[in-house]
C-alpha positions as CSV (number, residue, x, y, z in Angstrom):
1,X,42.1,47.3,51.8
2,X,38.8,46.4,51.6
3,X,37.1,44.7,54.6
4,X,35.4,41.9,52.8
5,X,33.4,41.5,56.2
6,X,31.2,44.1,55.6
7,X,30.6,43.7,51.9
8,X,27.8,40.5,53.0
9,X,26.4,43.0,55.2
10,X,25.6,45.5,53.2
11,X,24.4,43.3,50.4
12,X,21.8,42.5,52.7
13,X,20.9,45.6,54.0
14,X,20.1,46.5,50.4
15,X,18.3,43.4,49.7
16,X,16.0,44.1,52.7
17,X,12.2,45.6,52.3
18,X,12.8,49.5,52.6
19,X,10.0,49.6,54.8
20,X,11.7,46.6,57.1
21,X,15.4,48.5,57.2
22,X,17.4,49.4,60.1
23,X,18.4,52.5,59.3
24,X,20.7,53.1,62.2
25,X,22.3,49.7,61.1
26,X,22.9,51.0,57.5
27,X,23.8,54.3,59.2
28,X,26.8,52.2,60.9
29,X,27.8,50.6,57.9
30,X,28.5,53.8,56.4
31,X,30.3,55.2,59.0
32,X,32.1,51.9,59.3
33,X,33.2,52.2,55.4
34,X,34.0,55.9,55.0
35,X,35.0,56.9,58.6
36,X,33.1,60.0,57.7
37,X,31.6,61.5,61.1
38,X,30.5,64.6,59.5
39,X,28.2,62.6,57.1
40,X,27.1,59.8,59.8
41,X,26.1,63.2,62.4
42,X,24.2,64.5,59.7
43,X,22.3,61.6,58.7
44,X,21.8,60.7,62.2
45,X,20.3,64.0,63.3
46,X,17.2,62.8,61.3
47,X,17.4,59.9,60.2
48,X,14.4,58.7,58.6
49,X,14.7,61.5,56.4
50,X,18.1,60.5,55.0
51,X,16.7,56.9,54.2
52,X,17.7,57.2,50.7
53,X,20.7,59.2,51.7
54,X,22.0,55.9,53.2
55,X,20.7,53.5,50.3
56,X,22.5,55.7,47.4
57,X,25.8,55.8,49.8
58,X,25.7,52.0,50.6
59,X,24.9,51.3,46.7
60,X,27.7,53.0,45.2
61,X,30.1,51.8,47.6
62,X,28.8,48.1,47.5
63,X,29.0,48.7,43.4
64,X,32.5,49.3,44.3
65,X,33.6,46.9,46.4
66,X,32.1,44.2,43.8
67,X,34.0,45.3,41.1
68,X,37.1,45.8,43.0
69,X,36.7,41.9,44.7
70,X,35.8,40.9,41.2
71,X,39.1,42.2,39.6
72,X,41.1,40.3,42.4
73,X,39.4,37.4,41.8
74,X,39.9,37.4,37.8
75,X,43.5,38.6,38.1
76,X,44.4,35.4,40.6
77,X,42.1,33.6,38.0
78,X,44.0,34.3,35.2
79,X,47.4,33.9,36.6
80,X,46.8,29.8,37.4
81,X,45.3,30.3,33.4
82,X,48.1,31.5,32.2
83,X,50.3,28.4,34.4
84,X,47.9,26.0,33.0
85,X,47.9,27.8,29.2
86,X,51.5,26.8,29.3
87,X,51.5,23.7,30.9
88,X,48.7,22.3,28.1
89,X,50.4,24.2,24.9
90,X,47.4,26.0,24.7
91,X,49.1,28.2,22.5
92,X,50.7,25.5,20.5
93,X,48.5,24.6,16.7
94,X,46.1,21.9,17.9
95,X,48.0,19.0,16.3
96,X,51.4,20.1,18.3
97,X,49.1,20.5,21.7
98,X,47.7,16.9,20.9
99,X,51.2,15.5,20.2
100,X,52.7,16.9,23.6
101,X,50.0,16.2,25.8
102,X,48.4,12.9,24.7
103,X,51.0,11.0,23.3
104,X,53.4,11.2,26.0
105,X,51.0,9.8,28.5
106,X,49.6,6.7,26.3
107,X,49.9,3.9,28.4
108,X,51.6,1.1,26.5
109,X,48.9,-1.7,27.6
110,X,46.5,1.0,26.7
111,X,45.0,-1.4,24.0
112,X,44.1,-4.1,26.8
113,X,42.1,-1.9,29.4
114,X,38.6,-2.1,30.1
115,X,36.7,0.5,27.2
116,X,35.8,2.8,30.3
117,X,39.6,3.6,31.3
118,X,40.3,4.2,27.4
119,X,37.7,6.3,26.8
120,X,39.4,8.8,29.7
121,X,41.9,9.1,26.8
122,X,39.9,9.6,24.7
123,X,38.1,11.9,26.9
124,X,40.4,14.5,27.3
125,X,41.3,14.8,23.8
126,X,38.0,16.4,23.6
127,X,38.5,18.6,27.1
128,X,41.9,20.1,25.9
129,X,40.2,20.7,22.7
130,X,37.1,22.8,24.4
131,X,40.5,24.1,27.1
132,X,42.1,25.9,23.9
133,X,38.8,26.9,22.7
134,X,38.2,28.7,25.5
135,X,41.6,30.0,25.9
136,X,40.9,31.7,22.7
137,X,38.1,33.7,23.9
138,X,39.5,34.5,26.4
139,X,42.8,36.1,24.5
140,X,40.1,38.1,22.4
141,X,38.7,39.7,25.8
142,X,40.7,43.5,25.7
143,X,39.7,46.8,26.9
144,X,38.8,47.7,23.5
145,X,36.3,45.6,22.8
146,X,34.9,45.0,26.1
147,X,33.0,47.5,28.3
148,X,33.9,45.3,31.3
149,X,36.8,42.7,30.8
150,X,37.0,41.4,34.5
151,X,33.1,40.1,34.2
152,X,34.0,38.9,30.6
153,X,36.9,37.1,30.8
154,X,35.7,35.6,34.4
155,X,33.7,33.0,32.9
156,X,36.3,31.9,30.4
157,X,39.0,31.6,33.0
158,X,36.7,29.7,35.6
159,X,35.9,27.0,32.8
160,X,39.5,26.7,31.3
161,X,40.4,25.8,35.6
162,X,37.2,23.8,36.4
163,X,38.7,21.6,32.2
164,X,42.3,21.2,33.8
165,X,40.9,19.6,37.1
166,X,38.8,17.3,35.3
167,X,41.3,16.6,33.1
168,X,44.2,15.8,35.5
169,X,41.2,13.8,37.4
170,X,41.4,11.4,34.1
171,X,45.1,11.2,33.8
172,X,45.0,10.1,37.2
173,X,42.1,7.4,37.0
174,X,43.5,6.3,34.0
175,X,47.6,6.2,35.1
176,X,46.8,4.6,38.6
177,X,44.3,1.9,36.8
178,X,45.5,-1.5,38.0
179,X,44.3,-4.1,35.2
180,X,41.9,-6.8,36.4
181,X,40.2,-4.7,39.1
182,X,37.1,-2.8,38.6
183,X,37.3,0.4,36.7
184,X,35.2,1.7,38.9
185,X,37.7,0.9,42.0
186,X,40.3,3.1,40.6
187,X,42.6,4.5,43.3
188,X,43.4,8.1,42.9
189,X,46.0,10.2,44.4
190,X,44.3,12.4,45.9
191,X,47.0,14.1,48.6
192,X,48.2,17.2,46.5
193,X,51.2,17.4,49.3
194,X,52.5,13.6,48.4
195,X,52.2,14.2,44.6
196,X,54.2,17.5,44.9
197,X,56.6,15.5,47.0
198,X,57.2,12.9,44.3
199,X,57.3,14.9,41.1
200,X,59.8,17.5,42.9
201,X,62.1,14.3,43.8
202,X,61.4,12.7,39.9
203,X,62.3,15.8,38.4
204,X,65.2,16.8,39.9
205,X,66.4,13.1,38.4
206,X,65.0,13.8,35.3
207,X,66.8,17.1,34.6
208,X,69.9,15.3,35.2
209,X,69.1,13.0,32.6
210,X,68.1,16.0,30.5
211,X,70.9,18.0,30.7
212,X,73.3,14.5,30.0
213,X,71.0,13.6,26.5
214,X,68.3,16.3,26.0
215,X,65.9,14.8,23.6
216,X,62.2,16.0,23.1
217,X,60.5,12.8,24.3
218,X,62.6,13.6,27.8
219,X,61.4,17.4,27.8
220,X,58.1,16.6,27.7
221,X,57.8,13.9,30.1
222,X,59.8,16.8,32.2
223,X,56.9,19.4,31.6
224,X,54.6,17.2,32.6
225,X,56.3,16.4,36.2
226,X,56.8,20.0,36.5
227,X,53.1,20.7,36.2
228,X,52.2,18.4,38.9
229,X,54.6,20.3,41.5
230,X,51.8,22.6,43.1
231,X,54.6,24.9,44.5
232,X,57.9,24.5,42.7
233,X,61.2,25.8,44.4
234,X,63.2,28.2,43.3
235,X,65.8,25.8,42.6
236,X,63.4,24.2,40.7
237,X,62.8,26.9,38.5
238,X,65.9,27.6,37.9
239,X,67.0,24.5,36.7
240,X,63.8,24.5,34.6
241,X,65.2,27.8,32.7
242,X,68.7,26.6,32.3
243,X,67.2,23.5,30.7
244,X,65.3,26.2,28.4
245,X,62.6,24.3,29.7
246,X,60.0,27.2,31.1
């Protein structure tokens, strides 16, 4: 495993004037990274005359580590992409996405709210339109066709998370709006704990209502309680795969 510790350290080590480096300190880094005491003796025994010795060591293993941190990062990346791709129907045709997203959450007063709280609505019809977008690159991103697919597809998979925040941020502003205050005063719910808490409890409800009359309107309104549960149980699952509902 890599110690991540070190990787800062190196990085400026490298970044330093050549003239200005410690090389006993990049001699250390070495040793600390490959264990290699043979190598650290010999550059050691003179060491200003293995100054690039140390430099081309250090580069290819801070090289390394990058991509290696890199493809840890993209792979968690992608795996809350995929929990959002499915959440969002971003695989769904655009006008099935639109149905099961928007729709469902039109608030029935939405015709009497102030023109800043409907244009949230209106506003993430626009953000899960540039969500699949992306979400298309990002399929097209394959080994094939891409010399380096972590670095490609990171990118992609940062906007398509940094879309869904913003857009649960306006489902919230605009669910919680109270009419007659200021738009602007919105309350949100901002505790993820006490919104996992209530949509675990609500769900649990639901799906017995489901599995009693199972009707799409239901489903949905399920799948969207389900993607507010940060954690979901096991039991949870479960039940949402009985329900054919994952």
């Amino acid at each position: 495993m890599i110690d991540l510790e070190l990787t800062p350290q190196i990085k400026k080590w490298l970044e330093s004037e050549p003239s200005q480096r410690n090389l006993q300190e990049g001699a250390d880094l070495l040793l600390r990274v490959t264990r290699n005491k043979i190598l650290y003796a010999n550059i050691t025994r003179n060491i200003a005359r293995h100054a690039g010795t140390i430099e081309y060591h250090l580069n290819k293993i801070y090289k390394t580590r990058l991509n290696d941190i890199t493809h840890e990062q993209v792979h968690a990346m992608i795996s809350d992409v995929n929990a959002i791709a499915q959440t969002r129907g971003l695989d769904l045709p655009e006008g099935a996405s639109k149905r099961t997203e928007l729709q469902r959450g039109k608030r029935a007063d939405h015709d009497e709210l102030p023109d800043e709280i409907q244009q949230l609505y209106i506003d993430n019809a626009n953000i899960l339109r540039k969500m699949r977008e992306c979400h298309v690159r990002l399929r097209m991103i394959t080994p094939e066709n891409s010399t380096c697919p972590d670095s490609d597809r990171y990118p992609w998979a940062k906007e398509i998370i940094s879309l869904d925040s913003l857009y649960r941020e306006n489902w919230n502003r605009y669910d919680h709006y109270i009419k007659g205050t200021s738009p602007g005063a919105v309350q949100l719910v901002t505790d993820p704990r006490s919104d996992t808490r209530n949509a675990s409890r609500v769900i649990h409800l639901l799906l017995g209502k489901y599995s009693a009359n199972p009707n799409e309107a239901l489903a949905d309104r399920i799948r969207e309680t389900y993607a507010r549960i940060a954690s979901p149980t096991v039991a949870i699952r479960e039940k949402m795969s009985a329900a054919g509902l994952l």
